[in-house]
C-alpha positions in Angstrom: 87.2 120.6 103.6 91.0 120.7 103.4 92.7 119.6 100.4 96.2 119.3 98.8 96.7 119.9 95.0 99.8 117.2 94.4 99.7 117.9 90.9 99.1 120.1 88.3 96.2 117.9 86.6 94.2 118.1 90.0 94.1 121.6 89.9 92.7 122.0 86.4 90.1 118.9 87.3 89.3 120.5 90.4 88.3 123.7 88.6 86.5 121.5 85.7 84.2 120.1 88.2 83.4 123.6 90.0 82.4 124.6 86.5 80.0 122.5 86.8 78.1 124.3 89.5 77.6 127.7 88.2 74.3 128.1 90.5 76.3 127.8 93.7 79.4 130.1 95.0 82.7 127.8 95.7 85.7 129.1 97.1 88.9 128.3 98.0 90.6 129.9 100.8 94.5 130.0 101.8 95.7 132.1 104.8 94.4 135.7 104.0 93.6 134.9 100.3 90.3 133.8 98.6 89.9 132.8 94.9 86.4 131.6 93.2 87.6 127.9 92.8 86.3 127.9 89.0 89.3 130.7 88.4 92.6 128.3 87.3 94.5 131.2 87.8 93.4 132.4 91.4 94.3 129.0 92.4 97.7 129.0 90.7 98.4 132.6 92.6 98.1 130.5 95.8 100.9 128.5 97.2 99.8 124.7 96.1 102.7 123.4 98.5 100.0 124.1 101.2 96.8 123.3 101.9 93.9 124.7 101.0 90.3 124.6 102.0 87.7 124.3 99.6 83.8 126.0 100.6 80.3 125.7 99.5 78.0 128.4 100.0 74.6 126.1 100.2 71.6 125.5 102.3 71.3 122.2 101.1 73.6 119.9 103.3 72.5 117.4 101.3 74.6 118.6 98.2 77.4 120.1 100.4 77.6 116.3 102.0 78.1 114.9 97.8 79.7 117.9 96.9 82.5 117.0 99.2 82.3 113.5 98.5 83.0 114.3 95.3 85.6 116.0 95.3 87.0 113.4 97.8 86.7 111.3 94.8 88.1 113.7 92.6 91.4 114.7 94.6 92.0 111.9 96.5 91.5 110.3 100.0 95.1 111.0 100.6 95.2 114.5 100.1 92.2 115.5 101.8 93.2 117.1 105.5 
């Protein structure tokens, strides 16, 4: 899933609600450069004028499917690419 931080406040809720999920591995990956999306500061190293895409590392598509739902939810319908 591709997504656009507009703001600084959906960055630190974005990494809020991928602390929630400590079993799985979530990454965010820009170009050449991938951060664990629970690290506020790998994400702020990015450029968040860009897009980013957001990853999962599951075998259950059922969670992936809410998981990205969610954070549909969470970031926006509008920002998602």
């Amino acid at each position: 899933m591709r997504i656009i931080f507009e703001t600084i406040d959906n960055v630190k809720e974005f990494v809020s609600f991928c602390s929630k999920y400590k079993e799985y591995s979530i990454i965010v990956k820009q170009e050449n450069r991938t951060v664990d999306a629970r690290s506020i500061l790998g994400i702020y190293s990015m450029n968040l004028l860009k897009s980013v895409e957001v990853i999962i590392c599951t075998n259950d598509k059922c969670f992936e499917k809410e998981f990205y739902n969610k954070i549909g939810e969470l970031i926006y319908e509008s920002n998602i690419i």
